[in-house]
C-alpha atoms as an extended CHARMM CRD file, in Angstrom:
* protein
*
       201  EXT
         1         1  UNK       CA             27.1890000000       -1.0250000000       32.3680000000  PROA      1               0.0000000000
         2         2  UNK       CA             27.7630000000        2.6150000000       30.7610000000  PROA      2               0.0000000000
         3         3  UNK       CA             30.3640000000        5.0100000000       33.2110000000  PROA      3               0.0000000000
         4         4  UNK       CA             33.9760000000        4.2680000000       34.0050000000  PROA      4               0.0000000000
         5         5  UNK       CA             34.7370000000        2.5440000000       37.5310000000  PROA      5               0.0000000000
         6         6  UNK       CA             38.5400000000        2.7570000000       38.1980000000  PROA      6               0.0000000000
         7         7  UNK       CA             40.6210000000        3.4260000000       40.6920000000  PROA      7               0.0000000000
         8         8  UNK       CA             40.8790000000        7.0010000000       39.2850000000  PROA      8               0.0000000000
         9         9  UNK       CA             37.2730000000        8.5140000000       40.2760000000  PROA      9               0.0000000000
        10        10  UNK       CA             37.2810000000        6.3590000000       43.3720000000  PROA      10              0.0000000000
        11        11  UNK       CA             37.9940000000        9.6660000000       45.4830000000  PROA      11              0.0000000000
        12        12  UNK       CA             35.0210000000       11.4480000000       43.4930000000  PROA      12              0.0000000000
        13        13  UNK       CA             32.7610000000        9.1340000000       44.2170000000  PROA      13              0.0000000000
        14        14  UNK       CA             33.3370000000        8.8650000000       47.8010000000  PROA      14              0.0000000000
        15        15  UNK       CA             33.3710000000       12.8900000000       48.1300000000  PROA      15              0.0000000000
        16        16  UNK       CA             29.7050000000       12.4380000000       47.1430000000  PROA      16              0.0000000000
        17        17  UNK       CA             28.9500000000        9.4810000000       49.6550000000  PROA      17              0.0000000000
        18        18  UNK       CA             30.5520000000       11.6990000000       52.0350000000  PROA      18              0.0000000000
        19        19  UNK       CA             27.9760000000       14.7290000000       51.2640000000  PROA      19              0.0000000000
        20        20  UNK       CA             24.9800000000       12.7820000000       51.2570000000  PROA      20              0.0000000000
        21        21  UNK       CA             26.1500000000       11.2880000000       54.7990000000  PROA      21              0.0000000000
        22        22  UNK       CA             26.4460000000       14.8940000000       55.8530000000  PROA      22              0.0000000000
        23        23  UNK       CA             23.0060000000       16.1650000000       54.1480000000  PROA      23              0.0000000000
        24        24  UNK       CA             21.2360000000       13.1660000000       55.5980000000  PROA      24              0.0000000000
        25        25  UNK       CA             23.0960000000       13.9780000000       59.5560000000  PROA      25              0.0000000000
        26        26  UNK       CA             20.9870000000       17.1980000000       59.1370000000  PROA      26              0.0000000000
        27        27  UNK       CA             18.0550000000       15.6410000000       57.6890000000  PROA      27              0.0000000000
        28        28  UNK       CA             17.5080000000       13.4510000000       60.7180000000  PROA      28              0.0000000000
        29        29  UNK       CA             18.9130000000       15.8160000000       63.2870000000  PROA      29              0.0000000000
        30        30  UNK       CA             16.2980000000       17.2920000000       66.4180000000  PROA      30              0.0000000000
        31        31  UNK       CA             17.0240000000       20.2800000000       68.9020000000  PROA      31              0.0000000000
        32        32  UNK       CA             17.8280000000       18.6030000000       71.4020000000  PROA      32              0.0000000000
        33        33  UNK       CA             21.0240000000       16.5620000000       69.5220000000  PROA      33              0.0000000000
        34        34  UNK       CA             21.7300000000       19.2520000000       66.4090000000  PROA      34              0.0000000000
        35        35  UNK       CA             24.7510000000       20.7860000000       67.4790000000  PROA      35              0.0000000000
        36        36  UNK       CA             26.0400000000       16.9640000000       67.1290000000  PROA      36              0.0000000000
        37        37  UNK       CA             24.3200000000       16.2900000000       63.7800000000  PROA      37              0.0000000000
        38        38  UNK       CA             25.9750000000       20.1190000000       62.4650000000  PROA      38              0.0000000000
        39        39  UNK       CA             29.5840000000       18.6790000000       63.1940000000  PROA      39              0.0000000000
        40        40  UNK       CA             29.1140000000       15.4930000000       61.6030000000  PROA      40              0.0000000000
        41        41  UNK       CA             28.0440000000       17.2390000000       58.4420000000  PROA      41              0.0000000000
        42        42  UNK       CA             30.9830000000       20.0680000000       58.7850000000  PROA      42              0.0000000000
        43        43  UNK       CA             33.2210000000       17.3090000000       58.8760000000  PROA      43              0.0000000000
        44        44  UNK       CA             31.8740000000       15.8400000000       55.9590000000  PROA      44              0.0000000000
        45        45  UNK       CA             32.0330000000       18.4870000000       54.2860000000  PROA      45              0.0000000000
        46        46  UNK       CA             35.8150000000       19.0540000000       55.0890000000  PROA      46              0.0000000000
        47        47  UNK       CA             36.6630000000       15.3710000000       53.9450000000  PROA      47              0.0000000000
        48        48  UNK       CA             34.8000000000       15.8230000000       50.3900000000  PROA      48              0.0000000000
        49        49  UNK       CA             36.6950000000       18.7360000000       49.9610000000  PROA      49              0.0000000000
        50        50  UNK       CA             40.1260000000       16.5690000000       50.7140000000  PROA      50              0.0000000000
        51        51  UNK       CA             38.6360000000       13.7890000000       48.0920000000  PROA      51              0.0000000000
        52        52  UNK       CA             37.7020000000       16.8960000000       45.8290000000  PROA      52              0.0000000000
        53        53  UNK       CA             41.5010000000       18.0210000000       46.5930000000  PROA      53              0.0000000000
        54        54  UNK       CA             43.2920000000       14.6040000000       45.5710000000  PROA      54              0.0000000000
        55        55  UNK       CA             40.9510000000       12.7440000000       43.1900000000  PROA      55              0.0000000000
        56        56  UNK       CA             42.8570000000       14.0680000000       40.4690000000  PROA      56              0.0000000000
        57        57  UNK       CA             46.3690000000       13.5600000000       41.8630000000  PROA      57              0.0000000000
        58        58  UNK       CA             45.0890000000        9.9940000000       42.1860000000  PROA      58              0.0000000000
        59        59  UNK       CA             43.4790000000       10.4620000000       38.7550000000  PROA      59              0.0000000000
        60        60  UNK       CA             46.7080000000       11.5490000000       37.0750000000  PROA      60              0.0000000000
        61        61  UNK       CA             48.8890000000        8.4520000000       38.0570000000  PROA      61              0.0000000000
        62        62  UNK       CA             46.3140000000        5.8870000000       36.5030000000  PROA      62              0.0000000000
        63        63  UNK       CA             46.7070000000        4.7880000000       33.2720000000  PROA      63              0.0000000000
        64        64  UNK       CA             43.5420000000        6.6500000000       31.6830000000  PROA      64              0.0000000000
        65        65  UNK       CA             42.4690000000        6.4790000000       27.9740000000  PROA      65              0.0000000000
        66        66  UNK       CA             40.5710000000        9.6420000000       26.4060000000  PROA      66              0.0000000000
        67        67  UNK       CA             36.9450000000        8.2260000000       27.2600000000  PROA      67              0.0000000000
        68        68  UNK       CA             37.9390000000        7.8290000000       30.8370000000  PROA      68              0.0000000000
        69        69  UNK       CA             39.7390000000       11.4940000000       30.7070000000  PROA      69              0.0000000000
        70        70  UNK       CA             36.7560000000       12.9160000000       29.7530000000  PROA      70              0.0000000000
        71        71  UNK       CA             34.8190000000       10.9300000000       32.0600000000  PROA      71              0.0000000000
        72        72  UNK       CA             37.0610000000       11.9300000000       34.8580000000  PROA      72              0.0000000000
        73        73  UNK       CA             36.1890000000       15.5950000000       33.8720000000  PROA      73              0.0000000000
        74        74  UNK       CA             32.5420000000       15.2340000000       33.9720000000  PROA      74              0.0000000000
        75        75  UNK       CA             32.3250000000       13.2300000000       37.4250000000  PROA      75              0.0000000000
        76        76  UNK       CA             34.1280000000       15.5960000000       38.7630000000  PROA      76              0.0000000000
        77        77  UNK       CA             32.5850000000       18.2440000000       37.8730000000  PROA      77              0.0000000000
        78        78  UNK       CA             28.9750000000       16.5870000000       38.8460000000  PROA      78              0.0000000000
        79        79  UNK       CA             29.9210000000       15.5890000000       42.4110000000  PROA      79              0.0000000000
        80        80  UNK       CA             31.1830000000       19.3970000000       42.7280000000  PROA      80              0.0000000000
        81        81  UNK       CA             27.2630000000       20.1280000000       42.2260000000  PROA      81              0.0000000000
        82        82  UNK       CA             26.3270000000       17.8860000000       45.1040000000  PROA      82              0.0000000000
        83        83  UNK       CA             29.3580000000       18.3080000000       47.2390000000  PROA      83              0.0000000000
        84        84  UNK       CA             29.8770000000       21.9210000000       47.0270000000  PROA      84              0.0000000000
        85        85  UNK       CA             26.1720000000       23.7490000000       45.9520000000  PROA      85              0.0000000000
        86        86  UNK       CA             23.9970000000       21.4560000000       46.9000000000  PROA      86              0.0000000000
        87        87  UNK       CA             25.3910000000       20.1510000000       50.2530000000  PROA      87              0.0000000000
        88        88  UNK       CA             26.1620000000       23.6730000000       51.6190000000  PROA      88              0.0000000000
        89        89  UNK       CA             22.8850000000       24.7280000000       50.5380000000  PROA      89              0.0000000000
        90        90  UNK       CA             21.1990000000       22.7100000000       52.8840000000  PROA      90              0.0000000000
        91        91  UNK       CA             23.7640000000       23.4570000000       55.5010000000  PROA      91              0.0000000000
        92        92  UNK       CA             22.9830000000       27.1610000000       55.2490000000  PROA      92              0.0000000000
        93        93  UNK       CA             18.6080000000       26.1300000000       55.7180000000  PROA      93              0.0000000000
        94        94  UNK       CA             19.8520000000       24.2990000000       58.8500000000  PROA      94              0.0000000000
        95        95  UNK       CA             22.4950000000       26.9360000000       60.4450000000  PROA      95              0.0000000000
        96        96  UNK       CA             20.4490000000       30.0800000000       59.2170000000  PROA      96              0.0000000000
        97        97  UNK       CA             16.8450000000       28.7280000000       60.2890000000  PROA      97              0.0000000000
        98        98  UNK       CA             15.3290000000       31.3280000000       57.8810000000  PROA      98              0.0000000000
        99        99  UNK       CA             12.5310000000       29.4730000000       55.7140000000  PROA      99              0.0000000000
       100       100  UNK       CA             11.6620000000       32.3010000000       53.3020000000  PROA      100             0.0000000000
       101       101  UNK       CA             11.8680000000       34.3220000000       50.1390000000  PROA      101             0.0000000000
       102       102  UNK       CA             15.6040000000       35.6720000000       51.0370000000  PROA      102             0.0000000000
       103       103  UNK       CA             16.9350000000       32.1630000000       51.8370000000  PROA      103             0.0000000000
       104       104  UNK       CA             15.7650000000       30.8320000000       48.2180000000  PROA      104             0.0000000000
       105       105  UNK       CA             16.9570000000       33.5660000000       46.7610000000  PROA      105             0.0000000000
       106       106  UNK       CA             20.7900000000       34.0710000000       48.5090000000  PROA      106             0.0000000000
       107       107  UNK       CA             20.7260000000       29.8540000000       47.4830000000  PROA      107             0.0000000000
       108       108  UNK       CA             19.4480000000       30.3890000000       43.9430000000  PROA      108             0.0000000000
       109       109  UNK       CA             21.7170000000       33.1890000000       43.5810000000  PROA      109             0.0000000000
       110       110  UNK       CA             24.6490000000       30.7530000000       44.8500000000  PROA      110             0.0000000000
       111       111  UNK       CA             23.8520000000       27.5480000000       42.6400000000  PROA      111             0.0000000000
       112       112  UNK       CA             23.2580000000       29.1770000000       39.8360000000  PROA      112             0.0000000000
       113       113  UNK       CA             27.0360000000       31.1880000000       39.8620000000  PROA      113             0.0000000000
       114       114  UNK       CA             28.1160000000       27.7060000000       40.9930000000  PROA      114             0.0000000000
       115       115  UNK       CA             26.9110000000       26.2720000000       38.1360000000  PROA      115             0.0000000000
       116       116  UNK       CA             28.1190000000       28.5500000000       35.2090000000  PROA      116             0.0000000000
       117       117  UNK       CA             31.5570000000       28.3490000000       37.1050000000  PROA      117             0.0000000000
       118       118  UNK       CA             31.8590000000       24.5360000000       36.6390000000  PROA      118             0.0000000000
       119       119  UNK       CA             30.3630000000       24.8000000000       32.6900000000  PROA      119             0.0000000000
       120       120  UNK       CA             33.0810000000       27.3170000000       32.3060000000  PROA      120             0.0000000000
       121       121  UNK       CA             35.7620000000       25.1070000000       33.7030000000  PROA      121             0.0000000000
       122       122  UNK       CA             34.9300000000       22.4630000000       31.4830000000  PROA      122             0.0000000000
       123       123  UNK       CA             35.1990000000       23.9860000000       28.0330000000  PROA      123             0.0000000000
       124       124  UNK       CA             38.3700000000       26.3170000000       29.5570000000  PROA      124             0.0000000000
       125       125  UNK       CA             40.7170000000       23.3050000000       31.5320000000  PROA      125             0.0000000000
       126       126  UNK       CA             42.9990000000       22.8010000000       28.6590000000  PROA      126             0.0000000000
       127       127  UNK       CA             43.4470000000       26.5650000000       28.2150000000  PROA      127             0.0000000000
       128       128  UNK       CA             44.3240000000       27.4130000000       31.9310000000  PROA      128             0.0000000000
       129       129  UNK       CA             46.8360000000       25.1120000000       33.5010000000  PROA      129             0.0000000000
       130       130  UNK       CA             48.5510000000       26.9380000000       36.2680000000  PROA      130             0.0000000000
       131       131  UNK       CA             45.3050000000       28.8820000000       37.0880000000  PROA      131             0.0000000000
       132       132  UNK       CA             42.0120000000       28.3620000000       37.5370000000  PROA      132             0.0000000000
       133       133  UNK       CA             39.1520000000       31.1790000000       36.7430000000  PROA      133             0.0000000000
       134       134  UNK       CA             37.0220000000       32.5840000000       39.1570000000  PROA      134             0.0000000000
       135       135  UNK       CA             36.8330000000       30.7720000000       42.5010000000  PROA      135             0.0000000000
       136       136  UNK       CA             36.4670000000       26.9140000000       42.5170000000  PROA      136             0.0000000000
       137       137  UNK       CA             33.2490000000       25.8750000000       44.0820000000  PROA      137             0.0000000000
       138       138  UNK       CA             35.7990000000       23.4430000000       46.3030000000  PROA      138             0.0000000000
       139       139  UNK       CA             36.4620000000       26.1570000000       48.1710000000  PROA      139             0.0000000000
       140       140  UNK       CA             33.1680000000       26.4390000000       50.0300000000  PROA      140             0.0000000000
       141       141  UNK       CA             34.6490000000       23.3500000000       52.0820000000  PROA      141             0.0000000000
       142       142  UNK       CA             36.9230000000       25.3790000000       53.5280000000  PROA      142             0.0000000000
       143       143  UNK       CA             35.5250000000       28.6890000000       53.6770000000  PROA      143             0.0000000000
       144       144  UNK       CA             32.4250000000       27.5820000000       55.5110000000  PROA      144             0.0000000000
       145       145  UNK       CA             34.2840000000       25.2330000000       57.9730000000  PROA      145             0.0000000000
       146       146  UNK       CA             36.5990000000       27.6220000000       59.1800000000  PROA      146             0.0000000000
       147       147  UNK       CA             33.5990000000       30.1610000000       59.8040000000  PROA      147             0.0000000000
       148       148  UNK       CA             31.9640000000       27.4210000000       61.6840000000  PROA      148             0.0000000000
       149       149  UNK       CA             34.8140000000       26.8150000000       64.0720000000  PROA      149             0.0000000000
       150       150  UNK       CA             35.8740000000       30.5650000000       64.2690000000  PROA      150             0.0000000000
       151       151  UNK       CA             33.1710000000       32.4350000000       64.8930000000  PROA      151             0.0000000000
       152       152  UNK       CA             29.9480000000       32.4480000000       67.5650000000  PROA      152             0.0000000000
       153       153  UNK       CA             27.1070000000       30.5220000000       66.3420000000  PROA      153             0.0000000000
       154       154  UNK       CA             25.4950000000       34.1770000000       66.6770000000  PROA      154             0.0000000000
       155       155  UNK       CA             27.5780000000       35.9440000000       64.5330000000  PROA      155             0.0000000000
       156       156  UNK       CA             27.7180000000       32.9260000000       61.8760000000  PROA      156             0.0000000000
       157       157  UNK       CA             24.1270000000       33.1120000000       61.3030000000  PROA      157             0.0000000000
       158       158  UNK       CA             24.6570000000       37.3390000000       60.6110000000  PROA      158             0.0000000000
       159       159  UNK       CA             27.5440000000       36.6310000000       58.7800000000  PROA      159             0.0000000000
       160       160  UNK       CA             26.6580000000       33.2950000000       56.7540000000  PROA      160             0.0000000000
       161       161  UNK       CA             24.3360000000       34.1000000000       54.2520000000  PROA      161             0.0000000000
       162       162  UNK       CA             26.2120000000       37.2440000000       52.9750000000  PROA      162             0.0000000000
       163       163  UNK       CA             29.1040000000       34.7500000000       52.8160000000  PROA      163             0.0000000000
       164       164  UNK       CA             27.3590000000       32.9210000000       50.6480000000  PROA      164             0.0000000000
       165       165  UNK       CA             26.5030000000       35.6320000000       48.0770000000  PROA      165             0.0000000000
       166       166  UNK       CA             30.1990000000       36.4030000000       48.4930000000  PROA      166             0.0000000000
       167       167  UNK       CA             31.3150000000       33.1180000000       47.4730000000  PROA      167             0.0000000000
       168       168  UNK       CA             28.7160000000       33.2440000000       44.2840000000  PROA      168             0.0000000000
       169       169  UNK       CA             30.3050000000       36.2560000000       43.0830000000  PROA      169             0.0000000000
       170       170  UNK       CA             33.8630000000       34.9600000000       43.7420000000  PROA      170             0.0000000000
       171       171  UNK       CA             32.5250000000       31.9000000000       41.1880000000  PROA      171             0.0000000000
       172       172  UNK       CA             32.1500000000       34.0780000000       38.4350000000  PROA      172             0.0000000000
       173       173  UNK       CA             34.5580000000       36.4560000000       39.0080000000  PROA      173             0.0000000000
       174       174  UNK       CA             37.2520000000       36.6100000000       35.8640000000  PROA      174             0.0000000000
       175       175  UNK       CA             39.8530000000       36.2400000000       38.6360000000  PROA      175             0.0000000000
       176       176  UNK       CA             42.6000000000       34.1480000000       38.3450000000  PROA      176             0.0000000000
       177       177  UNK       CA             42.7980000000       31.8930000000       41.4570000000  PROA      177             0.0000000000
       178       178  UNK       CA             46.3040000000       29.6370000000       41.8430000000  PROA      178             0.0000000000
       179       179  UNK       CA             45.7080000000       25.6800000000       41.1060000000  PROA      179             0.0000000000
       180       180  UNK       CA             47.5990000000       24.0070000000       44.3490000000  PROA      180             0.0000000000
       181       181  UNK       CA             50.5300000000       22.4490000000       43.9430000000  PROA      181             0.0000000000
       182       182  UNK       CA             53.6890000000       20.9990000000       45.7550000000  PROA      182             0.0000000000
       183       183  UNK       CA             53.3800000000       22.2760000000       49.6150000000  PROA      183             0.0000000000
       184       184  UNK       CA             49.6720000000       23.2440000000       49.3950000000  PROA      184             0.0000000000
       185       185  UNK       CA             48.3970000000       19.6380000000       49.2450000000  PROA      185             0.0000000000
       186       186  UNK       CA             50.1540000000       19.1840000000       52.7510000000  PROA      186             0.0000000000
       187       187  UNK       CA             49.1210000000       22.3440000000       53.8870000000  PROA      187             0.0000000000
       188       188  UNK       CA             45.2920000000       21.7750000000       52.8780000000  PROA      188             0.0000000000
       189       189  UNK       CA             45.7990000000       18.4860000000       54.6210000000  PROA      189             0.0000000000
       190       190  UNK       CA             46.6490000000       19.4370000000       58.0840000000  PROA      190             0.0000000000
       191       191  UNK       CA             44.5060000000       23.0050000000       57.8830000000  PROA      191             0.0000000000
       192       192  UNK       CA             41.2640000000       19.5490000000       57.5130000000  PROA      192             0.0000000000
       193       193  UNK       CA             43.1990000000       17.9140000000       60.1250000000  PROA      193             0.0000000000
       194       194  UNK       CA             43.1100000000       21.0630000000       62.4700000000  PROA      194             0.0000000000
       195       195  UNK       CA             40.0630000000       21.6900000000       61.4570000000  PROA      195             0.0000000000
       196       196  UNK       CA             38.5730000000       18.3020000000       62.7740000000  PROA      196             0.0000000000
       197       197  UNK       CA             40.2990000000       18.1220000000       66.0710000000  PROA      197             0.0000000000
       198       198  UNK       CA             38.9890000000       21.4680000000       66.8140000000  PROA      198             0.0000000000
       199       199  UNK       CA             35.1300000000       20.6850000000       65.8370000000  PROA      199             0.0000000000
       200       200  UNK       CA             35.8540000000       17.3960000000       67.9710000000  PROA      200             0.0000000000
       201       201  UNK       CA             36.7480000000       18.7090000000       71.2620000000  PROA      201             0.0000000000
């Protein structure tokens, strides 16, 4: 079998299980149970983001040769596709209900500036360490959360889609965006935490 299975993209791997749980919730989902089937996949959404958050922690203590490095790099990087572009992309079709032109366009627009953000990672992580360039797609899972809790489901659907353009822009940005460290992994942790209990009740 080609690929590396370790305990270090164990986290990756279950960030995209998580996504395609939340992509099939609104798949399946009918008017009269949606609101149900939108939580479930918010809250997926928010726990991908927390594997996103500490697969490389995890990654970093294993004992890792320069294949599996690299490996690491590239999984990562292709779950980020599903997680955070793909995953949100449907979210959007299901919270907007807009099935036209401007929809494809707003998520074209959005993938695409994904995209070149995460080629541009790849071929610049050695040469920013403390930083990271332009917005990390990762983000979306806790942009778009908090929106959902925070706002009306009126004013999401105004607001959403210009978010989303927003957030494309952000991706390829040349701005220099903090990498977490120390007392934002705990603080990420319990903002999820928060965010759950609060889509819950």
């Amino acid at each position: 079998m080609i690929g590396c299975f370790n305990r270090s993209v164990i986290l990756t791997y279950l960030g995209i299980v998580l996504s395609l749980f939340g992509m099939y919730n609104l798949l399946i989902a009918v008017d009269y149970e949606s609101v149900s089937r939108v939580d479930i996949a918010i809250i997926c959404l928010i726990l991908a983001g927390i594997c996103d958050l500490f697969d490389g922690v995890v990654a970093r203590k294993c004992k890792r040769n320069e294949i599996q490095k690299q490996f690491g790099i590239q999984i990562d990087s292709l779950a980020d596709i599903v997680s955070f572009l793909i995953f949100p992309s449907v979210l959007l079709y299901f919270i907007w209900q807009q099935r036209n032109a401007l929809y494809f366009l707003i998520i074209a627009f959005y993938i695409l500036c994904g995209v070149n953000r995460l080629a541009w990672f790849n071929i610049q992580t050695e040469k920013f360490e403390k930083v990271y360039q332009g917005l990390p797609v990762t983000y979306a899972a806790l942009i778009i959360p908090c929106l959902y809790v925070f706002l009306s489901s009126t004013l999401l659907k105004m607001l959403l889609p210009a978010v989303y353009c927003i957030l494309g822009m952000l991706f390829i940005l040349n701005i220099k965006i903090p990498k977490p460290r120390g007392i934002f992994y705990p603080f990420f942790g319990a903002l999820a935490v928060l965010l759950i209990v609060l889509i819950l009740n």
